[in-house]
C-alpha positions as CSV (number, residue, x, y, z in Angstrom):
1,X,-67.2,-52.4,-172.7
2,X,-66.9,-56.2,-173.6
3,X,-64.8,-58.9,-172.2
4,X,-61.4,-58.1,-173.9
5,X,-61.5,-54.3,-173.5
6,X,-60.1,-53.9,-169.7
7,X,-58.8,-50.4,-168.5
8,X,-55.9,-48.7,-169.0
9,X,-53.1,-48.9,-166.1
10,X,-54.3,-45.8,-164.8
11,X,-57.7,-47.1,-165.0
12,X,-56.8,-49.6,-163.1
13,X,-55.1,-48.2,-160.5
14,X,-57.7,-45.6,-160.0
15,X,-60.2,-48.4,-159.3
16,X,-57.4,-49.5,-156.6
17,X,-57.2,-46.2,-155.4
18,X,-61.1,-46.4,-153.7
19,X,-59.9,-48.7,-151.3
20,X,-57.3,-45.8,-150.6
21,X,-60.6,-43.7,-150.1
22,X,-62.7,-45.8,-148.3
23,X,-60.6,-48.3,-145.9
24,X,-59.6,-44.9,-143.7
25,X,-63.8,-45.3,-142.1
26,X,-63.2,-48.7,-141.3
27,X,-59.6,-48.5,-140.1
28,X,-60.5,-45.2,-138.0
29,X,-64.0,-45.2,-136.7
30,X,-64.3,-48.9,-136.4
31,X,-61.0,-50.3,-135.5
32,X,-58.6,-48.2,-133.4
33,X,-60.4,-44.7,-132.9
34,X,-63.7,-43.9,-132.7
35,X,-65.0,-47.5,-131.5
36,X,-62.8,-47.9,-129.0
37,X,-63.2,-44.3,-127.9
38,X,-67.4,-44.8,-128.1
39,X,-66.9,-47.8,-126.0
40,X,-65.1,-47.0,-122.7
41,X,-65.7,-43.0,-122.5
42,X,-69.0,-42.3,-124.5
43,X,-70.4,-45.4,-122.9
44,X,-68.1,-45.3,-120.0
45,X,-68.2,-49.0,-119.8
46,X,-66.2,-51.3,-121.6
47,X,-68.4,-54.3,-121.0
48,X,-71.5,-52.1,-121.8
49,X,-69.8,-50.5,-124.3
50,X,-68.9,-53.8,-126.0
51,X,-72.3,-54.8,-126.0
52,X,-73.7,-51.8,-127.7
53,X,-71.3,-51.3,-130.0
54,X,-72.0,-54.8,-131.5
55,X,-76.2,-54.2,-131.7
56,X,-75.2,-50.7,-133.5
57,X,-73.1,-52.9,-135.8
58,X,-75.6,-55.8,-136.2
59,X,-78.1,-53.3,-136.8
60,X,-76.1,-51.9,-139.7
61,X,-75.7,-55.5,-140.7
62,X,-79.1,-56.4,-141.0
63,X,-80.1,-53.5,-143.0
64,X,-77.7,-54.4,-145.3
65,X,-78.5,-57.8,-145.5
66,X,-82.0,-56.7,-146.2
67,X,-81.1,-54.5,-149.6
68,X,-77.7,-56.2,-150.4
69,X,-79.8,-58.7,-152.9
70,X,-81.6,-55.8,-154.7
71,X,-78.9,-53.8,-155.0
72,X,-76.3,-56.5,-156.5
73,X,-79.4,-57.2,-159.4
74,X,-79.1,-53.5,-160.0
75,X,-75.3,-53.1,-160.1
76,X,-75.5,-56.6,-162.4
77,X,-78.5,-55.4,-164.6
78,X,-78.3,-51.8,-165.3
79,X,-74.7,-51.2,-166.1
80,X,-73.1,-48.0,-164.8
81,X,-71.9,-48.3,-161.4
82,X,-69.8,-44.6,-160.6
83,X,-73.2,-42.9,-160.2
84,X,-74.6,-45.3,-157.2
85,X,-71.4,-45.1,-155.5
86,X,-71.1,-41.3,-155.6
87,X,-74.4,-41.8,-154.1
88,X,-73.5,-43.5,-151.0
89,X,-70.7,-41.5,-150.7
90,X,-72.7,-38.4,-150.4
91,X,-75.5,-40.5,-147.7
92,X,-72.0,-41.7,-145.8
93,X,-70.1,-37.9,-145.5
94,X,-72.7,-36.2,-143.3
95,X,-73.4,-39.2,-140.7
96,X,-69.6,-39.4,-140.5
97,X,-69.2,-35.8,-139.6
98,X,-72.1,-36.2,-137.0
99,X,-69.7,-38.6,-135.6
100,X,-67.4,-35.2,-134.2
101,X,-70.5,-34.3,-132.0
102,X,-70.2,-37.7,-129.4
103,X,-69.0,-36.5,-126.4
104,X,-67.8,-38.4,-123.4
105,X,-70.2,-39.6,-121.0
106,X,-73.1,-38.8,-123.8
107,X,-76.3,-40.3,-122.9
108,X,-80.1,-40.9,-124.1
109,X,-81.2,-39.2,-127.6
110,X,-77.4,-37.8,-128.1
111,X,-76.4,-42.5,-128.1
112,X,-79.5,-42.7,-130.3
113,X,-78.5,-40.5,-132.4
114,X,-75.0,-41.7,-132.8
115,X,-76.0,-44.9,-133.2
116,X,-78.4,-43.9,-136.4
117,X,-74.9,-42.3,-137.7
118,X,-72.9,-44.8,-137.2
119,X,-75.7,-47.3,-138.9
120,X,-75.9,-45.3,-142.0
121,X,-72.2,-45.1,-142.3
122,X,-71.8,-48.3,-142.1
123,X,-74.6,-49.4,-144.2
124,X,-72.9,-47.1,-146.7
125,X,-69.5,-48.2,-146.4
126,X,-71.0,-52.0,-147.6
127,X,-73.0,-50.8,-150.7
128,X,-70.0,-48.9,-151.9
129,X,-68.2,-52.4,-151.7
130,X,-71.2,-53.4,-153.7
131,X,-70.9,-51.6,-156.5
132,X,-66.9,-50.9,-156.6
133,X,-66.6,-54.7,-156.6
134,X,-69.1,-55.0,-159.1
135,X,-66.9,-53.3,-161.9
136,X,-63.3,-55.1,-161.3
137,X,-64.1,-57.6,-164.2
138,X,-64.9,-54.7,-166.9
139,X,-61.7,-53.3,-165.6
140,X,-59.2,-56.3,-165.0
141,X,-58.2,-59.2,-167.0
142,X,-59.6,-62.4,-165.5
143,X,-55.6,-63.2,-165.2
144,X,-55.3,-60.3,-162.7
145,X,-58.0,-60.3,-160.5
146,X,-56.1,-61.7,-157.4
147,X,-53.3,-59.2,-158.4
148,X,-55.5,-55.8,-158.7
149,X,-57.5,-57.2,-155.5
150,X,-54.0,-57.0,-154.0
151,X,-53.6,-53.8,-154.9
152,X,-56.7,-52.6,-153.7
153,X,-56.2,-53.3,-150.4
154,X,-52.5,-52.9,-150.0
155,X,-53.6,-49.6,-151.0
156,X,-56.4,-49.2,-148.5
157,X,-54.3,-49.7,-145.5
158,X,-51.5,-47.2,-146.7
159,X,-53.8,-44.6,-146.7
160,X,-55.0,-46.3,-143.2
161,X,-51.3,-45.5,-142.4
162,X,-50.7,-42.0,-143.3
163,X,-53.7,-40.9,-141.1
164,X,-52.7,-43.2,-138.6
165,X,-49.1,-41.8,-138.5
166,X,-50.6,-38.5,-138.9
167,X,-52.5,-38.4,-136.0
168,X,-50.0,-39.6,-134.0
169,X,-48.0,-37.0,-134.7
170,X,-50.3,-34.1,-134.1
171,X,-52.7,-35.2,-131.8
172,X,-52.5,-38.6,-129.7
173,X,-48.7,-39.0,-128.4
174,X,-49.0,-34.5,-127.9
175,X,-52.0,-35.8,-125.5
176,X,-50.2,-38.8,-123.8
177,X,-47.8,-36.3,-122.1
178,X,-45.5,-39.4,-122.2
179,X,-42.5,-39.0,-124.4
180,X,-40.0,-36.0,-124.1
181,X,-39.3,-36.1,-128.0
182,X,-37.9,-32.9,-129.3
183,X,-39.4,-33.6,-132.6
184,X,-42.8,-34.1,-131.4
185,X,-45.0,-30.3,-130.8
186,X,-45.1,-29.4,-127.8
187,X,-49.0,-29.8,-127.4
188,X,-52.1,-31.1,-129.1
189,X,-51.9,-29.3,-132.6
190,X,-54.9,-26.5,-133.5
191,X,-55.8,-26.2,-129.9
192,X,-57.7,-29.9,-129.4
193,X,-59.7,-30.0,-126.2
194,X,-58.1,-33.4,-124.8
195,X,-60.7,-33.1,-121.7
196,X,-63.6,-33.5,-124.5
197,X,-61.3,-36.3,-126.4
198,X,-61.3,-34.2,-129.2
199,X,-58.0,-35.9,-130.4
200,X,-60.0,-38.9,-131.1
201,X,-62.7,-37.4,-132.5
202,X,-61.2,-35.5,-134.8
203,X,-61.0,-38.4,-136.7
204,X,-64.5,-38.4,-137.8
205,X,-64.2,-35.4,-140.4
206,X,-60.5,-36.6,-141.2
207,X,-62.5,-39.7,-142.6
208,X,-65.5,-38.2,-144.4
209,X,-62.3,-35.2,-146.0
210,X,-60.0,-38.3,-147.1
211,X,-63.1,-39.9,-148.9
212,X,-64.1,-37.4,-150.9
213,X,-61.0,-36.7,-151.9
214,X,-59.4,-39.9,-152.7
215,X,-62.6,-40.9,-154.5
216,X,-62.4,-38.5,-157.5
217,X,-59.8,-40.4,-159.8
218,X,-62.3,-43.4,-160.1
219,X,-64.5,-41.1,-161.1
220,X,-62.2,-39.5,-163.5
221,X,-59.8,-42.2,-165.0
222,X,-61.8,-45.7,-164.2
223,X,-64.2,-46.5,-167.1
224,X,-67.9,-47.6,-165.9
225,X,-69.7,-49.7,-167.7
226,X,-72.2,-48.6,-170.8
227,X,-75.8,-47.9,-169.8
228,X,-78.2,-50.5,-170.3
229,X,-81.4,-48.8,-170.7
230,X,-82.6,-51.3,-167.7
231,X,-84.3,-49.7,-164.7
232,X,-83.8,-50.4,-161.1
233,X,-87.4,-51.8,-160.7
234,X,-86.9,-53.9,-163.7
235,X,-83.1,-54.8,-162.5
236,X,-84.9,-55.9,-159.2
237,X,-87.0,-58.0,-160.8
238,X,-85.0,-59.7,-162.7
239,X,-82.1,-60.0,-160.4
240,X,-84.7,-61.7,-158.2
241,X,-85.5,-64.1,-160.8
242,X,-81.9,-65.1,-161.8
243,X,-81.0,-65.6,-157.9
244,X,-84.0,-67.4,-156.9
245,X,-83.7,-70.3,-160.2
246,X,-79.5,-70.2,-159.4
247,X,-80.6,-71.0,-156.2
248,X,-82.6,-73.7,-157.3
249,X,-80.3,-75.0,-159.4
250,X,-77.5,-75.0,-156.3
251,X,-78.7,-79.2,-155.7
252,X,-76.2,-79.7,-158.8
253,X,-73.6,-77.7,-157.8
254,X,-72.6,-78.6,-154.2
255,X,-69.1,-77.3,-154.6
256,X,-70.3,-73.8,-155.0
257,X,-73.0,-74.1,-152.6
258,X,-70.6,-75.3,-150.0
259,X,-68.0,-72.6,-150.3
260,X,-70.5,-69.7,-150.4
261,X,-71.8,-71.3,-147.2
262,X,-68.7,-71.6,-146.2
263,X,-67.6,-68.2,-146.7
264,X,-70.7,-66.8,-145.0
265,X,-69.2,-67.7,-141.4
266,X,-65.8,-67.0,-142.3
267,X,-66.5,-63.6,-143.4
268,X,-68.5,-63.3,-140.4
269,X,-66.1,-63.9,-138.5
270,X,-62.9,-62.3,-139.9
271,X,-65.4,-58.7,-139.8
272,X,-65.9,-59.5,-136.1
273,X,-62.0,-59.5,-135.6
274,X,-61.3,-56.8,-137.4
275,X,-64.2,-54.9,-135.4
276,X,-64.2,-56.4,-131.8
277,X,-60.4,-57.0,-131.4
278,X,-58.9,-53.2,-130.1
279,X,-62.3,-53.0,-128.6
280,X,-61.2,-55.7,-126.3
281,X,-58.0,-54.3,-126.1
282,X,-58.8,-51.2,-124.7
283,X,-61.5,-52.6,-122.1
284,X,-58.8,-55.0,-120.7
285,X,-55.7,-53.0,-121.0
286,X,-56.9,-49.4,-120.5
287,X,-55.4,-48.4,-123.6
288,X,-55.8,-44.8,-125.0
289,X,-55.8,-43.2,-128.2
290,X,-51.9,-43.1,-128.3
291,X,-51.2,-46.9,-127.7
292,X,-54.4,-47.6,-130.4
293,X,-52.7,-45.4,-132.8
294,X,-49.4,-46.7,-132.2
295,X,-50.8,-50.4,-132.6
296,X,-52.5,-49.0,-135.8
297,X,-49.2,-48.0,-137.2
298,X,-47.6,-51.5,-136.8
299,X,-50.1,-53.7,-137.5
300,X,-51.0,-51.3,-141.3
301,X,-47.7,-51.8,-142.0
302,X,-48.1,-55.8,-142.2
303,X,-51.6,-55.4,-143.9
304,X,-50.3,-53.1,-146.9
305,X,-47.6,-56.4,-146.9
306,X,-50.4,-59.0,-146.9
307,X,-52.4,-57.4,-149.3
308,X,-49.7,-58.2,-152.1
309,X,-48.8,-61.9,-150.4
310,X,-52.7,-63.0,-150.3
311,X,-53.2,-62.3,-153.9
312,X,-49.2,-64.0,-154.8
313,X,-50.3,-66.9,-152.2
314,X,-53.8,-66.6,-154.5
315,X,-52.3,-67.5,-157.4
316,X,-49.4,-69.4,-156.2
317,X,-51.0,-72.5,-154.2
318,X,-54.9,-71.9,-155.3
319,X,-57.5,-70.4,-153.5
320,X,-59.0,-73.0,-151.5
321,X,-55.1,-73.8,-149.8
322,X,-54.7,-69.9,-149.2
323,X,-58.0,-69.5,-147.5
324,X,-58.1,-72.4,-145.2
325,X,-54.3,-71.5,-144.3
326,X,-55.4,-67.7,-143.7
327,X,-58.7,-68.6,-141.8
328,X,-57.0,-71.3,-139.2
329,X,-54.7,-68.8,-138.4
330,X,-57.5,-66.4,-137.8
331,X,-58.7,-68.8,-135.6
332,X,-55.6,-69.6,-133.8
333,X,-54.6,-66.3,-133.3
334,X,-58.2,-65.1,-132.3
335,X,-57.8,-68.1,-129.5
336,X,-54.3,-66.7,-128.3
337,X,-56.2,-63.0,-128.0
338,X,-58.7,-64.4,-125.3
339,X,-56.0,-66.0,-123.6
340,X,-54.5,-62.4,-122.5
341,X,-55.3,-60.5,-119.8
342,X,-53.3,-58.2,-117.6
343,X,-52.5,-60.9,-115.5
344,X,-52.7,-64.3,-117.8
345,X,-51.1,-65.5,-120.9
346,X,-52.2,-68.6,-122.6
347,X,-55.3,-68.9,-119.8
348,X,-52.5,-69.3,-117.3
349,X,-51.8,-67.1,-114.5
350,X,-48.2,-65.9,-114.0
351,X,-47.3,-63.8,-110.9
352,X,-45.9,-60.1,-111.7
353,X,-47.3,-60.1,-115.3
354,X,-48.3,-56.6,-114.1
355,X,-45.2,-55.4,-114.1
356,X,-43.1,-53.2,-116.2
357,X,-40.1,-55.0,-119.0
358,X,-39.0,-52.2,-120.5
359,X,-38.9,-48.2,-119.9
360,X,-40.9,-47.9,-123.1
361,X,-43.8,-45.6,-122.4
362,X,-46.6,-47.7,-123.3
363,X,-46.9,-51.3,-124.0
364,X,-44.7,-52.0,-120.8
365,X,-46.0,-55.4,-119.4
366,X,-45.6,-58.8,-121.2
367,X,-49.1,-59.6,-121.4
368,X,-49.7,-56.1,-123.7
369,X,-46.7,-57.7,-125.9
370,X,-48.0,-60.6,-126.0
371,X,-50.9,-59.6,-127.4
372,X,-49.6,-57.0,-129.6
373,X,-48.2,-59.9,-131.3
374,X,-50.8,-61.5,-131.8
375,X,-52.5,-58.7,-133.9
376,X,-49.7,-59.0,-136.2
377,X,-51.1,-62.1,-137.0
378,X,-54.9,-60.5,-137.3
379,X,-53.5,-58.1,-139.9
380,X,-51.4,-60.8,-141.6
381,X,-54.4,-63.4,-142.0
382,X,-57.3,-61.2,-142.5
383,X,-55.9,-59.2,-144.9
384,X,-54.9,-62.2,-147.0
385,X,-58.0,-63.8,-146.6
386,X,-59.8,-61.2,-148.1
387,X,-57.4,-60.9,-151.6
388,X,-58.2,-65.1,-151.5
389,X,-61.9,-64.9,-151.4
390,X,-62.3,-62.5,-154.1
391,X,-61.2,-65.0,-156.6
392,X,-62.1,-68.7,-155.4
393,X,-65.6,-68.5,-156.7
394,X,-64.3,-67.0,-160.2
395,X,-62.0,-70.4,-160.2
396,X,-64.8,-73.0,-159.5
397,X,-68.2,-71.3,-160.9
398,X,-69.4,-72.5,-164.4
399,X,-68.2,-69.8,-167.0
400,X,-71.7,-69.5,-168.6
401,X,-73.1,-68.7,-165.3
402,X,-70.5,-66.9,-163.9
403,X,-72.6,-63.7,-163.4
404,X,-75.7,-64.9,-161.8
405,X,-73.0,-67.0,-159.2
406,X,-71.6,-64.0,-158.6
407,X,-75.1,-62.6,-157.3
408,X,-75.4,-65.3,-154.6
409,X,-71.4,-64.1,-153.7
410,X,-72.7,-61.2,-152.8
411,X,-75.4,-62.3,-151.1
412,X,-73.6,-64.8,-149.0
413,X,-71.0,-62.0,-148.2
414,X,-74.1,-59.7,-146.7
415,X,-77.0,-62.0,-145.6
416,X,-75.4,-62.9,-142.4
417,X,-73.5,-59.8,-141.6
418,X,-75.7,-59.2,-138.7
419,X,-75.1,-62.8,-136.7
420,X,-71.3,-61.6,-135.7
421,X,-72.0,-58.8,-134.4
422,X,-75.0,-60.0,-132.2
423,X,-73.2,-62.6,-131.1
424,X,-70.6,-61.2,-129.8
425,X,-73.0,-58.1,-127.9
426,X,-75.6,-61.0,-126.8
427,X,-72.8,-63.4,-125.0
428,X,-71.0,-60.0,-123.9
429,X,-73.8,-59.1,-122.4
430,X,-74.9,-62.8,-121.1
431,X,-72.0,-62.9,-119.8
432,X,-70.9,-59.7,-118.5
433,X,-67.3,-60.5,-120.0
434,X,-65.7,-58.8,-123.1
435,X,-63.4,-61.5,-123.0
436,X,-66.5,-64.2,-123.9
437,X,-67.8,-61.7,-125.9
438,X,-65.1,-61.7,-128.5
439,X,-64.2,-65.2,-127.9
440,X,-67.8,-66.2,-129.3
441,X,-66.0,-65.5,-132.7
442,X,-64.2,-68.7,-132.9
443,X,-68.0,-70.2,-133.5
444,X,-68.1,-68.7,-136.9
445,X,-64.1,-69.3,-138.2
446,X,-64.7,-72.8,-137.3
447,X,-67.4,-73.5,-138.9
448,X,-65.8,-71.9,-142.0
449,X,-62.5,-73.7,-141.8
450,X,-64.5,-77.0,-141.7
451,X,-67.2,-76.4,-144.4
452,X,-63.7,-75.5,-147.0
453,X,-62.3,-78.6,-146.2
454,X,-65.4,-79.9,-148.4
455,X,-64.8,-77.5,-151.3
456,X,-62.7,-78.5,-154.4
457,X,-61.0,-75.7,-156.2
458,X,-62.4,-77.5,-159.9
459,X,-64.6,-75.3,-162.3
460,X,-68.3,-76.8,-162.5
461,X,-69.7,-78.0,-165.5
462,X,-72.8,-76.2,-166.6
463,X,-76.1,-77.5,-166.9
464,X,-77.3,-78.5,-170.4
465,X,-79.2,-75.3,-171.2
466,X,-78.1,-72.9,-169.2
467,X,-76.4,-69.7,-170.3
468,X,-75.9,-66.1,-169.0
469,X,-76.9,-65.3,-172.6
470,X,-79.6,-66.3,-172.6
471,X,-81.0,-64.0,-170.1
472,X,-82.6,-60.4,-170.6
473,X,-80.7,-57.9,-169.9
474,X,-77.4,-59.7,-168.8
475,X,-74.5,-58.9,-169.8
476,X,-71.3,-61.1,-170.9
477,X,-70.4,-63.8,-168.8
478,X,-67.5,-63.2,-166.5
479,X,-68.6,-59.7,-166.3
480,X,-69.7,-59.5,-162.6
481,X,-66.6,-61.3,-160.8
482,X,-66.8,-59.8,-157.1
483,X,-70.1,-57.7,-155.8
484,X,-68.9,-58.1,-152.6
485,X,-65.9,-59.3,-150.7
């Protein structure tokens, strides 16, 4: 498939449709069920719980960071893609499904064992990003990158949202015992032991079912990319070779080296909201599955709406504007979160902040409002962020070496995946405070916010000589544009 030969709409749409497939793991087991439930009742401390959670995740991190660079040469040099990611589908099903087994109050071998789970998951999770990023440019014009990458992840967080809603429905309100709704059953659907949080478990082989599932039309209707005839072992190699003399070559072109270091504590850091944040939520609040749920609802709502106004805002005001908007407001919002407690708003201590505003079953105190609203903003700026950074290198990188920039994208996207996580468990843990813990994150968003104020959204002029062409076994230029978001 060359330059000018792009998919057909279904084609297309079918490559959008993954996100569909694969956001459910991340938007389930990380964010508002499984973590959260691992956390306070598996671990049966929130601090503790905090703190583990974030070395299982840095683990994960730095595993990935370890193979990201081998396997971007491999999706850049040996062509077909579909057969890697059915791959790490089938290594992420079964370690999802262990997930079912944690039990509250688990400890020893049965955490250890989790923790391996949730490791490979995760790892897998990332190299599917890997390689479905890898074939947007064979699919999409170059004029509809930001729009597709919309798509994708408007798409991701709708099928976040039936699940979400779904569960409610069956499972988490049924539990709560709260609302006297005739339309709601009258307990937890297909018998759910709520004693063994089985409600929130359940989750685990809703995930790894929705995956499979939702995975088959890129396999049916999304063309992959011809095979090269190049092995992994010599796509290795020679990925290897192209990163390390791009690298060298990065003295010339500070722009690009700037915003990829730029983006590596950004990224950080917008991962660490988006893993750390209900986490927090349900240490300091005592939240259970039905308020997570509930907030999962409302804030997916805003996300599927961000995911089309990051990639209009994308091609609208530029990259470089949309992400340093998106990020400060990451950071602002990230500050506000901190500021919350049951009993402070803003780090200020207000009498009777404890009690009730409204008969609403949950979410009854201002300080739980309060911060409720400031998640809207996490789903608002984070999902926007992420349609922006999928394009800004494709609008400053040199044409002729588009694909080998590209490679160091993706490496900047994984290298460092490990620091947020760490950080956040190490001063948790320091500190014996979720409340630090999370508020470590603002390290990393600042950093990022300050290193784009240095970038200049200008295409690079190449270097006399240099040419994607002229490579072995490399493909057209242009035709790697994301490995990784």
């Amino acid at each position: 498939m060359t330059e000018q030969q792009h998919a057909s709409t279904l084609g297309q749409f079918s490559w959008a449709l993954f996100e569909w497939a694969r956001n459910p793991y991340y938007i389930l087991i990380v964010i508002y069920i499984f973590g959260p439930y691992f956390s306070t009742h598996v671990i049966g401390d929130p601090v503790r719980g905090q703190e583990i959670w974030g070395y299982i995740n840095g683990f994960a991190g730095a595993v990935t960071a370890c193979l990201a660079p081998f396997l971007g040469a491999v999706a850049d040099k040996v062509g077909r893609r579909k057969p890697w990611i059915g791959c790490f589908i089938a290594m992420m099903v079964p370690a999802i499904l262990l997930l079912w087994l944690a039990v509250p109050g688990q400890a020893g071998w049965g955490i250890v064992t989790l923790a391996v789970a949730l490791a490979v998951a995760g790892t897998g999770f990332a190299f599917t990003e890997v390689f479905h990023n890898a074939m947007l440019p064979s699919v999409v014009p170059y004029t509809r990158l930001g729009t597709v990458s919309g798509w994708g992840l408007a798409l991701g967080n709708g099928g976040a949202l039936i699940i979400l809603v779904g569960m409610l429905y069956a499972f988490a309100l049924p539990a709560s015992g709260l609302l006297d709704w005739g339309w709601l059953p009258d307990q937890v659907m297909f018998g759910m032991d709520t004693a063994m949080f089985e409600h929130d478990r359940i989750a685990a082989p809703i995930t790894a079912v929705w995956l499979v599932l939702f995975a088959l039309p890129l396999f049916f209707f999304t063309p992959d990319q011809s095979n090269t005839g190049v092995t992994a072992k010599q796509a290795i190699q020679a990925g290897i070779r192209d990163v390390w003399r791009t690298m060298q070559r990065l003295r010339a072109y500070r722009n690009i080296a700037t915003y990829l270091l730029a983006r590596m504590f950004f990224n950080d850091g917008k991962v660490a909201i988006m893993t750390f944040y209900m986490i927090y939520a349900t240490g300091i609040f005592d939240w259970g599955g039905a308020e997570r749920l509930l907030v999962g609802v409302f804030l997916t709502v805003f996300a599927i709406a961000a995911g089309f106004i990051g990639g209009w805002l994308d091609d609208i005001v530029g990259s470089k504007k949309a992400i340093v908007f998106t990020i400060t407001g990451n950071f602002v919002a990230l500050l506000a979160a901190v500021s919350i407690t049951p009993t402070t708003i803003f780090f200020v201590e207000f009498e009777g902040l404890s009690e009730p505003v409204w008969g609403f079953a949950f979410f009854r105190t201002l300080p739980e409002i309060a911060y409720l609203c400031v998640s809207v903003l996490f789903a608002l700026f984070i999902t926007s962020a992420y349609a922006n950074s999928r394009t800004m290198l494709a609008r400053i990188a040199p044409e002729n070496e588009m694909t080998k920039f590209f490679g160091l994208y993706a490496l900047s996207g994984q290298v460092t995946t490990f620091i947020a996580p760490i950080m956040v468990a190490a001063f948790t843990g320091y500190f014996a405070s979720q409340r630090v813990g999370f508020a470590s994150v603002l390290i990393l968003l600042g950093l990022g916010v300050v290193l784009m104020l240095f970038v200049k959204e200008e295409r690079a002029a190449p270097i006399a000589g240099a040419s994607d062409a002229s490579e072995s076994n490399v493909r057209q230029p242009g035709a790697l544009a994301a490995d990784l978001d």
